[in-house]
C-alpha positions in Angstrom: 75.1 59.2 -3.6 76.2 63.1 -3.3 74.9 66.0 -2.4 76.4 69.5 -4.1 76.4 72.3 -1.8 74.2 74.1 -4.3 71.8 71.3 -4.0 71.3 71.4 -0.2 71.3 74.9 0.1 68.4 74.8 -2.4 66.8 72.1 0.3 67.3 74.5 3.1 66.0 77.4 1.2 62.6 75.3 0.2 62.7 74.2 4.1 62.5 78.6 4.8 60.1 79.0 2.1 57.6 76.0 3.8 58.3 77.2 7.8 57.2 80.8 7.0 61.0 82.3 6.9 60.7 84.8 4.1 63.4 87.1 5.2 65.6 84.5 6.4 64.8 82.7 2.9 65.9 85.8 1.2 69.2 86.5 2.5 70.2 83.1 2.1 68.9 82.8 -2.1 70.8 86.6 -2.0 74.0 85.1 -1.2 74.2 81.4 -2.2 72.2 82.3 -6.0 70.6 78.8 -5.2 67.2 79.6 -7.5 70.0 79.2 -10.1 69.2 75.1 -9.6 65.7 75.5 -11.3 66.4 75.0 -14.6 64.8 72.9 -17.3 67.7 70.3 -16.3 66.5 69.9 -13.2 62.8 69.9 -13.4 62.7 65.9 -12.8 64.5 66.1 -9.4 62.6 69.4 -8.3 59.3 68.1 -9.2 60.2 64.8 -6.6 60.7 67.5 -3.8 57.8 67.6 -1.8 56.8 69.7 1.1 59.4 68.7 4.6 61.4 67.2 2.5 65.1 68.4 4.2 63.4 67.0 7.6 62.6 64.1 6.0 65.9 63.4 4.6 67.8 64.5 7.9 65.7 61.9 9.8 66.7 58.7 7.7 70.1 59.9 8.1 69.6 59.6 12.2 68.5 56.5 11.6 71.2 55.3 8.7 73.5 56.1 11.5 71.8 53.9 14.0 71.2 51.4 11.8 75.6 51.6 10.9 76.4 51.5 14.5 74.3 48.6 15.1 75.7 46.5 12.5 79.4 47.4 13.2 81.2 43.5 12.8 83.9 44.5 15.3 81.2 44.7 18.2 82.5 48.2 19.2 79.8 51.0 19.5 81.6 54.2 18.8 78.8 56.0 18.1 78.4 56.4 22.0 81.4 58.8 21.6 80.2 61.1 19.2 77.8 64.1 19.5 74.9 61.9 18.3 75.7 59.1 20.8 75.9 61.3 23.6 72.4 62.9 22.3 70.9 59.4 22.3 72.0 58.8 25.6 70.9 61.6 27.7 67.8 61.1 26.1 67.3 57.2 26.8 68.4 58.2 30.5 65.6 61.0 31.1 63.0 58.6 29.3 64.4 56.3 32.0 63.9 58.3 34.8 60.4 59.8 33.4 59.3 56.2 33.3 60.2 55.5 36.8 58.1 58.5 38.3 55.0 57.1 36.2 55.6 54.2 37.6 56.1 55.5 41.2 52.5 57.7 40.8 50.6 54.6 39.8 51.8 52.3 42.9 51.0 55.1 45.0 47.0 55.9 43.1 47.0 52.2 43.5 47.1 52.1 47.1 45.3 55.1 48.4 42.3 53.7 46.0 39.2 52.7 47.4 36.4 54.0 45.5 36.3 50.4 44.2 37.5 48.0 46.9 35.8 45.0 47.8 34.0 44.4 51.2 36.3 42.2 52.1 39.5 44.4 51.5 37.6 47.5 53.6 38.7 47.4 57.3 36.5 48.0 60.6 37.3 51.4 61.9 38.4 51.3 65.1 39.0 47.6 65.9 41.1 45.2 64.3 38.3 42.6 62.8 37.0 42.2 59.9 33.9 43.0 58.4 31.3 40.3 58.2 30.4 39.3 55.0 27.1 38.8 54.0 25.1 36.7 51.3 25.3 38.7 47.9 28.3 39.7 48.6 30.1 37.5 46.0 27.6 39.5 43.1 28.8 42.6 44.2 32.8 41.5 44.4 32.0 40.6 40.4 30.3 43.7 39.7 33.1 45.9 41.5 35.8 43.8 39.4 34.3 44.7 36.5 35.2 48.0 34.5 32.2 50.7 35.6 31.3 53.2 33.2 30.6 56.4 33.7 26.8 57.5 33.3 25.8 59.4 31.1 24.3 62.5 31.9 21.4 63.9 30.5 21.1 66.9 28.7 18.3 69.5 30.2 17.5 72.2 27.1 14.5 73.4 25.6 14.1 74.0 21.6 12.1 77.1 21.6 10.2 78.4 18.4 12.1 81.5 16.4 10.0 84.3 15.0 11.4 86.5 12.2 12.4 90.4 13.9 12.9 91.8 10.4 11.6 90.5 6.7 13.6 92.2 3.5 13.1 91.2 -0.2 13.8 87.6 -1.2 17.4 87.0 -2.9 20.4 84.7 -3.2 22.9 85.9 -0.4 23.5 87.9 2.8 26.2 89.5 4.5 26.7 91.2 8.0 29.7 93.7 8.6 32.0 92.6 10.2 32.1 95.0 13.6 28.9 97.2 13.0 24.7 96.6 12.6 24.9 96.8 8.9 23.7 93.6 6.4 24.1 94.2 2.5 22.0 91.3 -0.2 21.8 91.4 -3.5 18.5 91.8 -5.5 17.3 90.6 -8.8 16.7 93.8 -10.6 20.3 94.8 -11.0 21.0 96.2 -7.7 22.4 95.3 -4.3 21.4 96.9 -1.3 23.3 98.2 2.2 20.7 98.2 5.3 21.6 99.4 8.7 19.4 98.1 11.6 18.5 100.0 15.1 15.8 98.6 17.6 15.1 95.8 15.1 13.8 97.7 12.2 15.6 99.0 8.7 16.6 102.7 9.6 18.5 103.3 6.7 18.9 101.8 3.4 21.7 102.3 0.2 21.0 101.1 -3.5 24.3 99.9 -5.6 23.4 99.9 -9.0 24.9 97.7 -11.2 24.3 97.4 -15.0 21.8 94.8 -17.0 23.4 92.3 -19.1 22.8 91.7 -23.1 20.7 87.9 -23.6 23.1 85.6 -25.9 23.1 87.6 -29.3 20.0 89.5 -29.1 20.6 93.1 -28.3 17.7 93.2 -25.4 18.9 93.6 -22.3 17.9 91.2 -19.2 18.2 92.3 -15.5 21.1 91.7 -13.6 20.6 89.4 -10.4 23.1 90.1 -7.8 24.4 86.3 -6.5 27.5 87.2 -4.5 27.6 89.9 -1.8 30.7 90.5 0.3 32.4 92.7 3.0 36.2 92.9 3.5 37.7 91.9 7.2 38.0 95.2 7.8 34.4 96.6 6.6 36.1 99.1 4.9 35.2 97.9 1.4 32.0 96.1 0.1 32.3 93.6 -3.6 29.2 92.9 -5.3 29.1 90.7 -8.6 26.0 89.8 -10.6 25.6 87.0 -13.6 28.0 88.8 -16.0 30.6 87.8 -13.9 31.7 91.6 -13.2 32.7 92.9 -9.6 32.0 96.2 -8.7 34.1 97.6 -5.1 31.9 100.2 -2.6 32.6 101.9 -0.1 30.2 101.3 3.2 28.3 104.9 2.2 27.3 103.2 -1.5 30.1 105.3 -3.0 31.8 103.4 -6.4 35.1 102.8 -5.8 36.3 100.2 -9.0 34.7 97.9 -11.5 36.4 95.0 -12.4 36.0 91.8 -15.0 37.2 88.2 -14.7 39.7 87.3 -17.0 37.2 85.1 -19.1 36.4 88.6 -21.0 40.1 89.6 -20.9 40.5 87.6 -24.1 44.4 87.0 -25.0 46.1 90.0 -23.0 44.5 88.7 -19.2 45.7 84.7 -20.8 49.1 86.7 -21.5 49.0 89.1 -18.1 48.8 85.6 -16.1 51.8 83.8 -18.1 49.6 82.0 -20.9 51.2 83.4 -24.0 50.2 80.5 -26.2 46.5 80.6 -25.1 44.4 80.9 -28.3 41.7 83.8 -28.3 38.9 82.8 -25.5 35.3 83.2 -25.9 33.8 87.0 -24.1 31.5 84.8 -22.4 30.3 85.7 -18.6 32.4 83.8 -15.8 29.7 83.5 -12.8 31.4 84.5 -9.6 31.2 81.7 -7.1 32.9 82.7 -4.0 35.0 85.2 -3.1 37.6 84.6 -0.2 39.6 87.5 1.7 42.5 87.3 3.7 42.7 88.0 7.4 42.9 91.6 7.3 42.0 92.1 3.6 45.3 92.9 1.6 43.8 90.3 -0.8 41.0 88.7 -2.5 40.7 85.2 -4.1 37.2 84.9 -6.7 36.7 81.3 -7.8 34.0 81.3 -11.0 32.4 78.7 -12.0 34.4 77.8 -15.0 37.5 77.4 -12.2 38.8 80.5 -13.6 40.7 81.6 -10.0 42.0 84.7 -10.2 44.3 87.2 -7.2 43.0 90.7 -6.4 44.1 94.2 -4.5 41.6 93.9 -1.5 41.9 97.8 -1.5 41.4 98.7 -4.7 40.1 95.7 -6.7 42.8 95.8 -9.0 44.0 92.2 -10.7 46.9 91.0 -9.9 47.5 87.6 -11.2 45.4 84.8 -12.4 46.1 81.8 -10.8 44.4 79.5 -12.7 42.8 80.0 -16.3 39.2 78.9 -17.4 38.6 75.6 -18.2 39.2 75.0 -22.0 37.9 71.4 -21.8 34.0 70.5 -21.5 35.2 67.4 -20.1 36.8 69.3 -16.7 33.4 69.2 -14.2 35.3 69.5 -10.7 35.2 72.2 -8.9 38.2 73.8 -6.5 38.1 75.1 -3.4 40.8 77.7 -1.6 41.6 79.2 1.8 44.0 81.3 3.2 46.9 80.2 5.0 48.4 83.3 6.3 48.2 86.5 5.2 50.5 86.2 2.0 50.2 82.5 1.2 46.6 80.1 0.4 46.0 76.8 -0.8 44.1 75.9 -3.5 42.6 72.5 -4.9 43.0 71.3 -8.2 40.9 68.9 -11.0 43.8 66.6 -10.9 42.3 65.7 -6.9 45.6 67.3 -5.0 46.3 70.9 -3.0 48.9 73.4 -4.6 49.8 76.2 -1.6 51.1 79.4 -3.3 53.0 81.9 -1.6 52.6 85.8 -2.4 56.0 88.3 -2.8 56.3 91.3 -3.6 59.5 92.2 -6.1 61.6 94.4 -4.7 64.8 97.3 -6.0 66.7 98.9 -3.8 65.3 97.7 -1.0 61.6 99.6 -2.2 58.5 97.8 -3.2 56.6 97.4 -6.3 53.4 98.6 -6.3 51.5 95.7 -6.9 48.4 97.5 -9.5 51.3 98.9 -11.8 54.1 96.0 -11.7 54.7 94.9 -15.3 56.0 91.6 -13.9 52.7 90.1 -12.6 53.7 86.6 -13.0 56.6 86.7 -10.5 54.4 87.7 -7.7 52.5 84.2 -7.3 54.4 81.1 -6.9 53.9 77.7 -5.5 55.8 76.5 -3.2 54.2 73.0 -2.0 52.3 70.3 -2.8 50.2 67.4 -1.4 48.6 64.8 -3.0 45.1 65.2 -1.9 42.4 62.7 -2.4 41.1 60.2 -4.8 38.4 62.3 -5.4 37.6 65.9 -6.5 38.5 68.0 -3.2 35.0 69.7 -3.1 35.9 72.6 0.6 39.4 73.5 1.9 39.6 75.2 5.7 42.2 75.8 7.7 42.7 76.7 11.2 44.4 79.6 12.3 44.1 78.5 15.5 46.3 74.9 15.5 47.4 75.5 11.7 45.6 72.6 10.5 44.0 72.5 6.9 41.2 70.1 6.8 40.0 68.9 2.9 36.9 67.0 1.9 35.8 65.2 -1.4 33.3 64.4 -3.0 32.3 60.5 -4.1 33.9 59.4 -1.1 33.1 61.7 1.7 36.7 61.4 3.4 38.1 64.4 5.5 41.7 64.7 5.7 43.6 66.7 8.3 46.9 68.1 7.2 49.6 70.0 9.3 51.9 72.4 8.4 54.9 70.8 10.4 54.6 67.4 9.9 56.0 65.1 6.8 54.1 62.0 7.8 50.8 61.4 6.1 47.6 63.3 7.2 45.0 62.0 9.3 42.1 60.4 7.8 38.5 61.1 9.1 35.3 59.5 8.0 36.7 55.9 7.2 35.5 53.0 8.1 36.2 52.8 12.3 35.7 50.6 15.0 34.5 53.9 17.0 31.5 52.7 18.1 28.8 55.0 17.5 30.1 56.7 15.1 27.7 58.1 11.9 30.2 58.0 8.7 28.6 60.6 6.4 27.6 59.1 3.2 26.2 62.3 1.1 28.0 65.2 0.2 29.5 67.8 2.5 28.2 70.7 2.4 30.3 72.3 5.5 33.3 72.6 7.7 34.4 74.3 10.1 37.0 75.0 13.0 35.9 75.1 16.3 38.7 76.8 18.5 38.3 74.8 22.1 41.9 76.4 23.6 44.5 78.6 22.7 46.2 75.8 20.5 43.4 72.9 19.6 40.7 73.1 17.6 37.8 70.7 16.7 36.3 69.8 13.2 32.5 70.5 12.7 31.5 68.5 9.5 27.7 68.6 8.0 26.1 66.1 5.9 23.6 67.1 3.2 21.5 64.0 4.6 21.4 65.3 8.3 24.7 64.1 9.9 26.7 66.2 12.2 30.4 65.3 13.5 32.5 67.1 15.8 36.2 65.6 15.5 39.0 66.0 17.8 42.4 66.5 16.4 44.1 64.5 19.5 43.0 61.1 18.1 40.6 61.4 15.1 37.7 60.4 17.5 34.1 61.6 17.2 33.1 63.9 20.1 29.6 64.3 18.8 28.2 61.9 15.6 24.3 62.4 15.4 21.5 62.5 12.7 20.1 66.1 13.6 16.7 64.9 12.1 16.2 61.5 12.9 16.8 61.3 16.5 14.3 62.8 18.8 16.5 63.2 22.1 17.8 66.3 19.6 15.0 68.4 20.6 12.5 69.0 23.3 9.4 71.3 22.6 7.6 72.9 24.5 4.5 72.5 22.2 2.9 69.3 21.0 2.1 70.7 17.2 5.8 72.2 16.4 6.9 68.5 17.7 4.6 66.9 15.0 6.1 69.1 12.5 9.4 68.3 12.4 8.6 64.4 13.4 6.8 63.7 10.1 10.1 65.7 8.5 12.6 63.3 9.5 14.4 62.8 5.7 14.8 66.2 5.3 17.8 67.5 3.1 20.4 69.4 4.4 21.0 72.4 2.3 22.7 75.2 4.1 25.1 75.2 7.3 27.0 78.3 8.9 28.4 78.7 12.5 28.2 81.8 14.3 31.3 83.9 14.8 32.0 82.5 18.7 31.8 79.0 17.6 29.1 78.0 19.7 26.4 77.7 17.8 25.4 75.7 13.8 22.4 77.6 12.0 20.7 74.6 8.8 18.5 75.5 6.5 16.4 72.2 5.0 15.1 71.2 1.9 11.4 72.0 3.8 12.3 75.5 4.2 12.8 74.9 7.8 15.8 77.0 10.0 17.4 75.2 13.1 20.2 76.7 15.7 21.8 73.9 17.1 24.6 74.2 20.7 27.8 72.7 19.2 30.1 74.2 22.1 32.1 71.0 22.5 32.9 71.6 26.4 29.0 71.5 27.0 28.9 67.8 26.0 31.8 66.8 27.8 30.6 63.1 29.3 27.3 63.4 27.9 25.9 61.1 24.5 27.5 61.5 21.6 24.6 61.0 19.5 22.3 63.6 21.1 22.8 67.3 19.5 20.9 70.3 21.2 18.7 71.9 19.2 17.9 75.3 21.3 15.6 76.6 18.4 13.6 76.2 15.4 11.4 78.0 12.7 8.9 76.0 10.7 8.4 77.6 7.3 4.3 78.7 7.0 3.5 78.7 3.1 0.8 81.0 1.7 -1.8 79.3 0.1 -1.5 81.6 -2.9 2.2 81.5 -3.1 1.4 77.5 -3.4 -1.3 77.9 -6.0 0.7 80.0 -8.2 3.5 76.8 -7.7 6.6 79.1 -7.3 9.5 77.6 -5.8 10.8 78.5 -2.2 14.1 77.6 -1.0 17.0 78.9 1.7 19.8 80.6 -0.6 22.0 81.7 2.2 22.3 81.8 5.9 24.6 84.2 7.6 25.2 85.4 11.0 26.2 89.1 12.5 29.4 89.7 14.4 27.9 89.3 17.5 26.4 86.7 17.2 22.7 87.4 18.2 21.3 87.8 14.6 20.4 84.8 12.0 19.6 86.5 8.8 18.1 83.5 5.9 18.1 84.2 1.9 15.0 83.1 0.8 14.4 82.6 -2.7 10.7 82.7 -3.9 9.1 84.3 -0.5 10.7 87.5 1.8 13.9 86.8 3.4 13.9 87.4 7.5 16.3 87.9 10.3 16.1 86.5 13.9 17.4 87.4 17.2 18.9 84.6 18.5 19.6 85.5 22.7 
């Protein structure tokens, strides 16, 4: 039972690596050459070290020395005269006198208390006798004895009816930018388009063309429909991808800055660029784009397809820099994988195998320059992963983390659980949506389909999780409790009309489907879209429900879908595609597939 000095500074390094010490990391691997201890050897101890593993092993040693002191035959404790002793002891003492003071402030609330004295505690002001006590009395000495609680206060809203400001072309998705009155969606014909608004109409509009795309073997081309639409943190760049699976980079005036591919039509040089040498020749098939995730300020972009092909882009200039993960080679793999971004140079990412690798993003340096990162010829040593957790017993299905109290919160599918993990912390993560004895509580038992972070201070944050069947949880991170748990359809304190008909509507709609969710940029209000078509803004401030139900949600407005009878005669099929909100916001703009898609001004 040794430790080599190679081996623990290895530990401290990995301990660097996890706490965000980069620099610090570096000069320490510069001087001790302790990367030298992965080596083929070694790969069955390194693969055992998990994330906090030097705290983990520094506390059982604390309490291996306890635990020796304790069981000294002799009877001696000379562990009260070391360093360690002396630690414990200070700290027993100030617990000590900590304790004390509680104690102290409780005898004294104790006995300047009389919100709930009896009668026959209360004293006549003024003279010395007591105050007679009357029949009844006895009832009331019962009722005080007993724990009051505190009444719950009703909630005074009114749901008024939304009306569309603007109507644009149906199509799959939506996106505001980020600081200015500009929304870009993508079309069906091949093209995307760039709209900026003033006094609620379209003033201007830009058309990014991309190319139609060749139908299996037949040489007759098909048009292109444009499914993902994004702008960079920064607004300063604009990705579009259609079907094939190719992005295309603009700048905010329409202007074509790069085209791109996934690596599922790199063949064997993107396999070999990534670190897959051995991969056989891959099929030139299209790899359908189904998110794109930037970084905080935009240095980088992650595009998950659907074939889980994940791959690491230039955020400026939409070069490839790594694939992370290659396509599925096995018709058996159906999970799909999730990522976020934990800082700006490191993000976690989900796997089939139900766990969360975080990677971690450097840059190789000579002489104390930088690589650029587009020409390196040593791709594979920019991405790296430097910690594991075991995830779920599921396929993780979303992955979010908050900036705010650097929590990651991870869902799965099957199951529904929620776990909370934290950065700091080597203990297991909290557990959400189990079986409780919270009373009240509404356990989601359908998939998903949205979290988010709710920042409520500087530090805390509470976790907003929607149900595809109609439940909405707020969760605090203090205890795992449920500040809010309510079935936004079902329950009718959740809305208050001001006309009879609307009412009716939305009562005879009370197992509708939830199939979009997006919270507004200040965190204070939850736009749904429904499997009727229907949009919803809901108030999901958490400091407005403080000591109020927990299984009433304010809805503070509604729009109930009106249906041509032409458009139902020809039986197309209408659906929400996207819901997306403006940086301010004040604007709800809804993807509608099969009718025109509208914005609203939400004030």
């Amino acid at each position: 039972m040794s430790l080599t000095s190679t081996e623990l500074n290895y530990l401290v390094w990995r301990y660097l690596q996890e706490s965000g010490f980069d620099l610090a990391a570096f000069a320490l691997e510069k001087h001790s050459q302790c990367l030298s201890y992965e080596h083929n050897k070694n790969l069955p101890i390194i693969s055992r070290i998990e994330p906090g593993c030097l705290v983990n092993l520094v506390q059982k040693g604390i309490l291996f020395t306890l635990a020796e002191g304790d069981t000294r035959k002799d009877g001696s404790d000379q562990s009260t005269y070391s360093l360690l002793g002396a630690l414990l002891q200070e700290e027993l003492d100030k617990q000590k006198q900590e304790d004390e003071e509680v104690k102290y402030e409780q005898q004294l609330d104790a006995n300047n208390k009389e919100r709930f004295s009896l009668k026959s505690e209360v004293k006549a002001q003024g003279d010395n006798e007591d105050i007679e006590m009357k029949d009844g009395d006895d009832e009331v000495e019962k009722k005080n004895d007993e724990e009051v609680e505190a009444p719950e206060i009703p909630i005074e809203f009114t749901t008024k009816s939304l009306i569309p400001d603007i109507k644009y072309p149906e199509c799959l998705t939506t996106h505001w930018h980020p600081s200015t009155d500009v929304f870009a969606y993508g079309k069906d014909n091949s093209t995307a388009v760039i709209n900026a608004i003033k006094g609620n109409v379209i003033a201007e509009s830009v058309t990014l063309n991309h190319p139609n795309v060749l139908k299996g073997s037949s040489s007759t081309p098909i048009e292109n429909e444009i499914t993902t639409v994004s702008w960079a943190p920064m607004g300063n760049i604009i990705v579009t991808a259609g079907i094939n699976g190719e992005l295309r980079a603009w700048s905010p005036d329409g202007k074509l800055k790069n085209i791109a591919n996934t690596a599922a039509s790199f063949g064997i040089e993107a396999d070999a660029l990534a670190g897959y040498p051995d991969t056989t020749e891959t099929e030139h098939t299209p790899a359908l784009i189904s998110s794109l995730i930037w970084s905080e300020s935009g240095q980088y972009l992650l595009s998950i397809a659907v074939n889980n092909q994940v791959c690491l882009w230039d955020g400026n200039n939409l070069n490839l820099i790594q694939i992370i993960k290659s396509p599925n080679t096995s018709t058996s793999e159906t999970s799909t994988i999730d990522a976020c971004w934990i800082d700006e140079f490191k993000f976690a990412l989900s796997t089939p195998k139900n766990s969360i690798k975080v990677y971690s993003i450097t840059t190789p340096q000579i002489n104390g320059g930088q690589f650029n990162i587009s020409q390196s010829g040593n791709l594979d040593s920019l991405v790296k992963p430097i910690g594991f957790l075991p995830g779920h017993n599921n396929n993780i299905s979303i992955l979010k983390f908050s900036t705010n109290s650097k929590l990651l919160a991870s869902s799965s599918d099957y199951d529904y659980v929620i776990k909370i993990w934290k950065s700091s912390s080597t203990q297991e993560s909290l557990e959400l949506n189990t079986q409780t004895k919270n009373v009240g509580l509404k356990l989601h038992s359908s998939p998903i389909i949205g979290l988010f972070w709710l920042n409520t201070s500087e530090n805390e944050s509470v976790l907003l999780s929607v149900s595809m069947e109609g439940i909405v949880n707020m969760w605090s991170m203090a205890n795992g409790d449920a500040i809010i748990s309510a079935n936004v359809f079902k329950n009718e304190d959740n809305f208050n009309f001001p006309s009879e008909n609307t009412a009716t509507s939305f009562a005879n709609k009370k197992d509708s489907l939830i199939f979009n969710a997006s919270v507004s940029p200040d965190n204070n209000w939850l736009a749904i879209g429904d499997d009727a078509g229907r949009i919803s803004v809901w108030d999901i401030a958490p400091s407005r429900y403080s000591g109020r139900r927990k299984d009433v949600l304010r809805c503070m407005g509604c729009h109930d879908l009106q249906i041509l009878k032409d458009t139902l005669d020809n039986k197309v099929d209408i659906g929400i595609c996207d819901l997306s909100w403006d940086n301010s916001s004040l604007k709800l703009s809804v993807s509608y597939k099969g009718l025109e898609s509208a914005i609203f001004n939400w004030k």
